[in-house]
Backbone as JSON, one array per atom type, in Angstrom:
{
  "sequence": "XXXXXXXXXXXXXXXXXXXXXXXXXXXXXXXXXXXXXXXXXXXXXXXXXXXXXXXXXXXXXXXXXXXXXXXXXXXXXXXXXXXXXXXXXXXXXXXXXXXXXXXXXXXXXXXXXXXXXXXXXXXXXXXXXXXXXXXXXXXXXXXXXXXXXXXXXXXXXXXXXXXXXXXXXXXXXX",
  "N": [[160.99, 22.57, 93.06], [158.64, 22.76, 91.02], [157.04, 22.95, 92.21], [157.21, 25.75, 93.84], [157.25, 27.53, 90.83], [154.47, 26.95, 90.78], [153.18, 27.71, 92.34], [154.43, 30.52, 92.37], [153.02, 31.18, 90.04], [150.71, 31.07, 90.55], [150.15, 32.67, 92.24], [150.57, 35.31, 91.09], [148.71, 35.13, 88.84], [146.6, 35.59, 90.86], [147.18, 38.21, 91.56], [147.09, 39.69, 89.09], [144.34, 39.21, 88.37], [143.12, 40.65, 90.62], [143.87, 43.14, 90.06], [143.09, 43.71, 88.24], [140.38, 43.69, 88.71], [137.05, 45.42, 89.46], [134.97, 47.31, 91.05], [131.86, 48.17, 89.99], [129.66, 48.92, 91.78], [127.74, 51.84, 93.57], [127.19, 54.58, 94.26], [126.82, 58.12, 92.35], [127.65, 60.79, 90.64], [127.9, 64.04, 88.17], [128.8, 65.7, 85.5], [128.93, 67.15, 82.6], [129.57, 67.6, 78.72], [128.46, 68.24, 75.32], [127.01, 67.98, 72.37], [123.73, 68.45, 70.74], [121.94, 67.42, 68.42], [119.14, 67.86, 66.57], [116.69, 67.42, 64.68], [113.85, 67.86, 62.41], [110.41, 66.87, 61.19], [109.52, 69.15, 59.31], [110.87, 70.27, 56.69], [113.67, 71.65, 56.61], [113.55, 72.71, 59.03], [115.84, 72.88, 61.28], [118.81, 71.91, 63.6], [121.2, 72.36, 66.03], [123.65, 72.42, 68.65], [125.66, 73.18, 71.59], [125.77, 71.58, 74.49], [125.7, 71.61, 78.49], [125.5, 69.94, 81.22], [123.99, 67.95, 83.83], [124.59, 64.78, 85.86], [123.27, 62.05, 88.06], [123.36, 58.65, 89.16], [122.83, 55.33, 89.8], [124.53, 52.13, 90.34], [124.8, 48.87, 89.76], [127.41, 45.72, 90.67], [127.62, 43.34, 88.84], [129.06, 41.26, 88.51], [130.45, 40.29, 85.75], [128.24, 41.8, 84.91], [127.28, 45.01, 84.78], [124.57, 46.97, 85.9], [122.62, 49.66, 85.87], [120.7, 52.7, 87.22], [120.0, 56.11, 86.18], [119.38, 59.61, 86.24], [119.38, 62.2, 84.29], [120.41, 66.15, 83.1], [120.49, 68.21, 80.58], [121.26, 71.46, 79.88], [120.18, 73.34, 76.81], [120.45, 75.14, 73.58], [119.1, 75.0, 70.83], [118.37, 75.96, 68.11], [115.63, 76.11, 66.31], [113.66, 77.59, 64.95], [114.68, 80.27, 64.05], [114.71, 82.97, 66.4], [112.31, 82.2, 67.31], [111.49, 79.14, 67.82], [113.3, 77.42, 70.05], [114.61, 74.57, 71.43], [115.8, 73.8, 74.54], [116.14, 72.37, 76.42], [117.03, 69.23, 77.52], [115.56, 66.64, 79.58], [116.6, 62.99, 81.33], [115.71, 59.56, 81.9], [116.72, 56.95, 82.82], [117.83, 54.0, 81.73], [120.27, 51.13, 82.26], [122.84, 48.97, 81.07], [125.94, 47.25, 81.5], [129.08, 45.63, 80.58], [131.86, 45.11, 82.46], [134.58, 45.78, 82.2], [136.84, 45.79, 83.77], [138.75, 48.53, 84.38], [137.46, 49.66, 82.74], [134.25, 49.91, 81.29], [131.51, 49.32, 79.13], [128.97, 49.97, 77.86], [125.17, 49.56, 77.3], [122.26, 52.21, 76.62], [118.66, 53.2, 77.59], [115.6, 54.91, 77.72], [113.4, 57.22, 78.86], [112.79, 60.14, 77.52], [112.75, 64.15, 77.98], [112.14, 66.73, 75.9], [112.46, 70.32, 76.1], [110.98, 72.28, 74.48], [111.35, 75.47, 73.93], [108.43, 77.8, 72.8], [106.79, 75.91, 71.3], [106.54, 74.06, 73.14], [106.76, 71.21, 76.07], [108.02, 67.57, 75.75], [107.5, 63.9, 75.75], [109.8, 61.22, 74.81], [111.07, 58.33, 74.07], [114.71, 57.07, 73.98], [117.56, 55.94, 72.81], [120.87, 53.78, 73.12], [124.64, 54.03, 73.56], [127.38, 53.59, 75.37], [130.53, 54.55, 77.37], [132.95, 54.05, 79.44], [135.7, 54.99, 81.57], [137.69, 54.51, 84.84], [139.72, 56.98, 85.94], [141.26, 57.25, 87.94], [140.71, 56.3, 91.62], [137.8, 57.27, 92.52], [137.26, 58.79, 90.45], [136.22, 58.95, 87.15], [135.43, 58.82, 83.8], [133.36, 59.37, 80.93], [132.41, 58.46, 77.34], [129.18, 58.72, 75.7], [126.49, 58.31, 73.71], [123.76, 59.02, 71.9], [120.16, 58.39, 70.9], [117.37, 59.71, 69.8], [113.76, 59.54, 70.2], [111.64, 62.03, 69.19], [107.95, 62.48, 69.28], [104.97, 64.23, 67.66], [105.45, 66.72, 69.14], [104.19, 68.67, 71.91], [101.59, 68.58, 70.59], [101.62, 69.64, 68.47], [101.73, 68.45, 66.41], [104.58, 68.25, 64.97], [106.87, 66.05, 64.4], [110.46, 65.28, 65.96], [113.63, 63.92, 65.38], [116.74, 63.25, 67.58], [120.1, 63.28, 67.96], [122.9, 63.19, 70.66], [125.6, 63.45, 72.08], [127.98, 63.09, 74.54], [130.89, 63.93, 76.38], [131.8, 63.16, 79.64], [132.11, 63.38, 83.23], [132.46, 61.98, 86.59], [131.82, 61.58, 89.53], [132.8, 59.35, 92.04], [130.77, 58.3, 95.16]],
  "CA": [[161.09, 23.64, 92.09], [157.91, 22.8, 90.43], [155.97, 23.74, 93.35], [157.62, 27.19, 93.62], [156.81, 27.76, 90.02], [153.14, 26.81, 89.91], [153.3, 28.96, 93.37], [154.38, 31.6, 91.8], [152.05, 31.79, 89.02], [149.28, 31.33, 90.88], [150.15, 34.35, 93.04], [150.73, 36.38, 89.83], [147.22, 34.96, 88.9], [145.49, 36.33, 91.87], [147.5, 39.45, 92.08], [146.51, 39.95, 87.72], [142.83, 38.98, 88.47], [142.45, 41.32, 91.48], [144.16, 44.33, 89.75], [141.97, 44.17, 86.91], [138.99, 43.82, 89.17], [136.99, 46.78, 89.16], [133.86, 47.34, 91.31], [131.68, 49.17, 89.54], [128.65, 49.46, 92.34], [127.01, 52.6, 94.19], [126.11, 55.9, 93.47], [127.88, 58.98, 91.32], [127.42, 61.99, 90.03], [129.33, 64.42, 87.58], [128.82, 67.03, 84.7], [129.64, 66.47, 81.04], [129.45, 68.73, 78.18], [128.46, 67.77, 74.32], [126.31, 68.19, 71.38], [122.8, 68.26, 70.94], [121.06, 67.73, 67.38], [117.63, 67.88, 66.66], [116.28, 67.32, 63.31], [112.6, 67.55, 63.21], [109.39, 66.35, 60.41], [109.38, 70.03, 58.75], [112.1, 70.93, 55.8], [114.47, 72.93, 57.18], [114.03, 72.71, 60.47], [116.77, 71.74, 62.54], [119.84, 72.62, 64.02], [122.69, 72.01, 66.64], [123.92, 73.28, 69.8], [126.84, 72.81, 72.75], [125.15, 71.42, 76.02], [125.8, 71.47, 79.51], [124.28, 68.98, 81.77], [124.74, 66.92, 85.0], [123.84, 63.68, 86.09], [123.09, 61.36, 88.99], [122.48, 57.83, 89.6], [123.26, 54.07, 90.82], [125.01, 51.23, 89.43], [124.94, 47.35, 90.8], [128.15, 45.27, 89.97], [127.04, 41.62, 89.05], [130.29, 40.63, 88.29], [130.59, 40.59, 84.59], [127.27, 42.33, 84.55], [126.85, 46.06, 85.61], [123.25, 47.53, 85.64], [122.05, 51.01, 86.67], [119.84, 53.76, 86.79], [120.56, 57.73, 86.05], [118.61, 60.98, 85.95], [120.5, 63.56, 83.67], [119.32, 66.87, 82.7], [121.67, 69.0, 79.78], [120.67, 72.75, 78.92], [120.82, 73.74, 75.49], [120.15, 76.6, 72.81], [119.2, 74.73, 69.72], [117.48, 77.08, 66.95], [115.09, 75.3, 65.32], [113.21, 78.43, 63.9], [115.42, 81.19, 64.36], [113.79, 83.89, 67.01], [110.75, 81.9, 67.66], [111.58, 78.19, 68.37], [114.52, 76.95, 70.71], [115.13, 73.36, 71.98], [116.51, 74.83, 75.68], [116.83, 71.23, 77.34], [116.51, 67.79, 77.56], [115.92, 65.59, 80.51], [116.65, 62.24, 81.1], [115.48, 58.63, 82.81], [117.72, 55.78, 81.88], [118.74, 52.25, 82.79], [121.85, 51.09, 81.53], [122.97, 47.38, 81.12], [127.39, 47.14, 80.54], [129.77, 44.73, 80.3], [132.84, 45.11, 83.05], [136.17, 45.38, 81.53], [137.82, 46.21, 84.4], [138.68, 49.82, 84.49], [136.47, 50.2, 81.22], [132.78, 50.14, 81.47], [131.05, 49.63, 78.24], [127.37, 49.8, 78.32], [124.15, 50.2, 76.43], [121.24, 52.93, 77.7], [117.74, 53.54, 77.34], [114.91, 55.4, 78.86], [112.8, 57.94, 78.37], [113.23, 61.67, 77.8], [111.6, 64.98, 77.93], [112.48, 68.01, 75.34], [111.39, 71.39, 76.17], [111.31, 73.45, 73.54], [110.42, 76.93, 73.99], [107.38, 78.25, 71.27], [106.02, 74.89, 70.96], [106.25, 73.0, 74.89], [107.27, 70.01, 76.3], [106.95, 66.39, 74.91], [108.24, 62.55, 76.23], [109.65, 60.36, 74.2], [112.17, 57.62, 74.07], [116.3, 56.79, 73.49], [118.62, 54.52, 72.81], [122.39, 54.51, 73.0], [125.95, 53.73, 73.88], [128.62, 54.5, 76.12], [131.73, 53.72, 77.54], [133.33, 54.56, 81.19], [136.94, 54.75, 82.49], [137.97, 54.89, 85.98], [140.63, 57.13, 85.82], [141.35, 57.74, 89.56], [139.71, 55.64, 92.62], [136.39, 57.71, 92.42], [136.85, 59.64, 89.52], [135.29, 58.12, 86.13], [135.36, 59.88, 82.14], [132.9, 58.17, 79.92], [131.48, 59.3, 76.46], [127.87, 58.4, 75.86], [125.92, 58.53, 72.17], [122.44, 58.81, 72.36], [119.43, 58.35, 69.86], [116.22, 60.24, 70.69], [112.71, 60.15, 68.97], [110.07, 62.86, 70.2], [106.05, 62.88, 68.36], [104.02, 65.06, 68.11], [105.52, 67.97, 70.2], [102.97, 69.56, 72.23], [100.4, 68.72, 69.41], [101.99, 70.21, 66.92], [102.23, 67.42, 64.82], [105.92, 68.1, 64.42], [107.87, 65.09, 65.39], [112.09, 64.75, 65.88], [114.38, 63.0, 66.07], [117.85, 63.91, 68.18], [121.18, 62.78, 68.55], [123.04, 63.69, 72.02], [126.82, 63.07, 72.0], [128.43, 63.8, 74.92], [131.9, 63.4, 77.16], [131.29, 63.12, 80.8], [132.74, 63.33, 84.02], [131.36, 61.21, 87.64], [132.96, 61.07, 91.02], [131.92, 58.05, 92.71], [131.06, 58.06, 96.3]],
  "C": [[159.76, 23.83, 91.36], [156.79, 23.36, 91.26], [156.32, 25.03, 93.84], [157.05, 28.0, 92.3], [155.38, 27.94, 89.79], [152.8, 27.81, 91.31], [153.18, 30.44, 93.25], [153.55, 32.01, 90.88], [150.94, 31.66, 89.48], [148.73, 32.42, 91.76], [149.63, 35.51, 92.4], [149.23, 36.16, 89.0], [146.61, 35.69, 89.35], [146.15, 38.09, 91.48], [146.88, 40.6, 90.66], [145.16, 39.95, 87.78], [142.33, 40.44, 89.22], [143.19, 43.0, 90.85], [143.49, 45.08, 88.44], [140.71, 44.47, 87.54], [138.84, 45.21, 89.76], [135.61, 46.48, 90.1], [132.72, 48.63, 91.01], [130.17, 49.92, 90.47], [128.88, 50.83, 93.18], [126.77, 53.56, 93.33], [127.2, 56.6, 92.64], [126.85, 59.91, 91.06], [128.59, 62.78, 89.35], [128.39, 65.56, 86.82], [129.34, 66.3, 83.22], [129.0, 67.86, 80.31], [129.25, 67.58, 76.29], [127.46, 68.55, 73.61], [124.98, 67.83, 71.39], [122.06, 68.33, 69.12], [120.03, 67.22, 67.14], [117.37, 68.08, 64.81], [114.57, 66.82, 63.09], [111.74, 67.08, 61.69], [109.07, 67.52, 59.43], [110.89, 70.34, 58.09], [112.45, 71.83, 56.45], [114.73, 73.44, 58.43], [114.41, 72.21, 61.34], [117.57, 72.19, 62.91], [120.66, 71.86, 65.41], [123.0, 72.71, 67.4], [124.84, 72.33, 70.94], [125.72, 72.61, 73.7], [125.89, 70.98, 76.49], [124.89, 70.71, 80.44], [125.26, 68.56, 83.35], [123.85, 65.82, 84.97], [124.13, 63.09, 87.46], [122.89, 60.08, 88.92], [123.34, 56.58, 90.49], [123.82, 53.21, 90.1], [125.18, 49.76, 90.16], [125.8, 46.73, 89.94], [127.63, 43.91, 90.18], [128.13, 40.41, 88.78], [131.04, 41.11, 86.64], [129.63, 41.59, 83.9], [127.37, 43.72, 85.01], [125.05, 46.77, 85.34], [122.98, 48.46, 86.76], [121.19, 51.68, 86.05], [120.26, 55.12, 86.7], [119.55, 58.91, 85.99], [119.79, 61.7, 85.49], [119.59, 64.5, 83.1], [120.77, 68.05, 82.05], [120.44, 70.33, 79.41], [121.38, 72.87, 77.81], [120.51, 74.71, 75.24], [120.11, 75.59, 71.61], [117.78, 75.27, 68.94], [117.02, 76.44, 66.44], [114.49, 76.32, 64.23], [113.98, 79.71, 64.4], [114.33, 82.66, 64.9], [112.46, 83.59, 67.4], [111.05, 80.14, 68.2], [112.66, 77.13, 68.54], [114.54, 75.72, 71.55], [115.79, 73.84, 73.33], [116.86, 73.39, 76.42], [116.29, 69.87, 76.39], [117.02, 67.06, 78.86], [116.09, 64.1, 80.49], [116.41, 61.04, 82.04], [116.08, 57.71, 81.88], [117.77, 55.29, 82.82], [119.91, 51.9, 81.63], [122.31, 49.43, 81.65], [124.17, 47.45, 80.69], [127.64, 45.98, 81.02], [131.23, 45.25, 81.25], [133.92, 44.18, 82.4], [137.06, 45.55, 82.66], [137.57, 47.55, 84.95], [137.78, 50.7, 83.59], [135.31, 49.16, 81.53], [132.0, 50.38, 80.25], [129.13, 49.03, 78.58], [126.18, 50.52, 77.0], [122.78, 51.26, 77.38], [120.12, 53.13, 76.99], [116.92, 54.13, 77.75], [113.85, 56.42, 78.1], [113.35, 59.47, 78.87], [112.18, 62.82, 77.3], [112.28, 66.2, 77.62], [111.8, 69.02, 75.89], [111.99, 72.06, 75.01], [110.52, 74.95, 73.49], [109.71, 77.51, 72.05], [106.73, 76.91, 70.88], [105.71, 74.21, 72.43], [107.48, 71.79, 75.17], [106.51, 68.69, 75.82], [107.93, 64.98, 75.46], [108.41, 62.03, 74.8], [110.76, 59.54, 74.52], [113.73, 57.38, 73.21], [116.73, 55.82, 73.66], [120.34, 55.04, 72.63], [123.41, 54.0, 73.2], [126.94, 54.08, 74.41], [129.47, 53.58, 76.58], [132.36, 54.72, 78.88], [134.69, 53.87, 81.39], [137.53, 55.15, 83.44], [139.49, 55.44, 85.54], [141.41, 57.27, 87.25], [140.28, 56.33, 90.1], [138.37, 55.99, 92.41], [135.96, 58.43, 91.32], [136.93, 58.76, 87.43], [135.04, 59.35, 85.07], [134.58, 58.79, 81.49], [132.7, 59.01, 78.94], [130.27, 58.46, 76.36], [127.28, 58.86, 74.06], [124.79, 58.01, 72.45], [121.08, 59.13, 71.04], [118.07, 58.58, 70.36], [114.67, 60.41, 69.76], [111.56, 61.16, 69.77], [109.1, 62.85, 68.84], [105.63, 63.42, 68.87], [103.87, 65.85, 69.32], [104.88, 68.76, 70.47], [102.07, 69.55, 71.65], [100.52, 69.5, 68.96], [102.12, 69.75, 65.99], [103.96, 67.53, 64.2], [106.9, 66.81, 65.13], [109.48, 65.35, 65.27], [112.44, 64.06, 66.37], [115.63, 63.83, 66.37], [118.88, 62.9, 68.48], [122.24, 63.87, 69.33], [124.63, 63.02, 71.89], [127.67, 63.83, 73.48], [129.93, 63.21, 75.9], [131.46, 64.26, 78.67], [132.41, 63.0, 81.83], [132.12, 63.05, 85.31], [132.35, 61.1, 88.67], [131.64, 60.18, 91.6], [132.01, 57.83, 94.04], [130.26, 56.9, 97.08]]
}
């Protein structure tokens, strides 16, 4: 009887272990939609806008570890000077370092990114951030993402910002 018992729970073990286990490697891609604010080194100028974006990249499962790379690129409309200077994108290079929960995917990101803003140019600078990923389906994956962005000295304009990027996402994984 005792060997039935410890039988059984060690089944119910494996069968609990392997239903949690989640593999979070290869590639993906998806679409997401969020917020874009920009708050820049001049009183008064700043502002806010809905973006559209997609993304691409890779992800290696290390067990408890996941680590990847991404290219994402969101269009916006954010008014900084109304009729003269518009924030229209932001691209993105990131690596990503999470923590495998399973079906949940929490992770930190960083990288570098590149505003364009029409009436002033384009300018690099770097982010930081946070997100979170749940397989809802076999291939299909919802995360949100929160992102912290500093750009200097845009185009040599001497105007620097900073931006926060909020967005909910969507990734099929093939």
């Amino acid at each position: 009887m005792k060997n039935k018992f410890a039988l059984g729970a060690a089944v119910l073990a494996i069968s609990t272990t392997s239903a949690l286990a989640q593999d979070w490697s290869g590639f993906y891609a998806g679409g997401g939609i969020g917020n874009l604010s920009i708050d820049t080194s001049l009183d008064g100028v700043d502002g806010n806008s809905t973006t559209l974006g997609v993304h691409a990249g890779y992800r290696f499962d290390l067990g408890e570890a996941v680590l990847g790379g991404e290219f994402e690129y969101d269009a916006a409309d954010v008014e900084l000077v109304p009729g003269a200077v518009t924030a229209d994108s932001v691209m993105r290079l990131k690596v990503t370092a999470g923590y495998d929960l399973g079906s949940t995917l929490l992770y930190v990101a960083a990288g570098s990114a590149q505003v364009n803003v029409d009436g002033l140019g384009d300018e690099w600078g770097g982010f930081l951030g946070l997100g979170a990923a749940y397989e809802i389906a076999p291939q299909t994956v919802i995360g949100l993402e929160v992102l912290q962005h500093e750009f200097k000295d845009i185009a040599g304009s001497g105007i620097d910002a900073d931006a926060t990027s909020v967005g909910l996402r969507a990734s099929w994984r093939f």
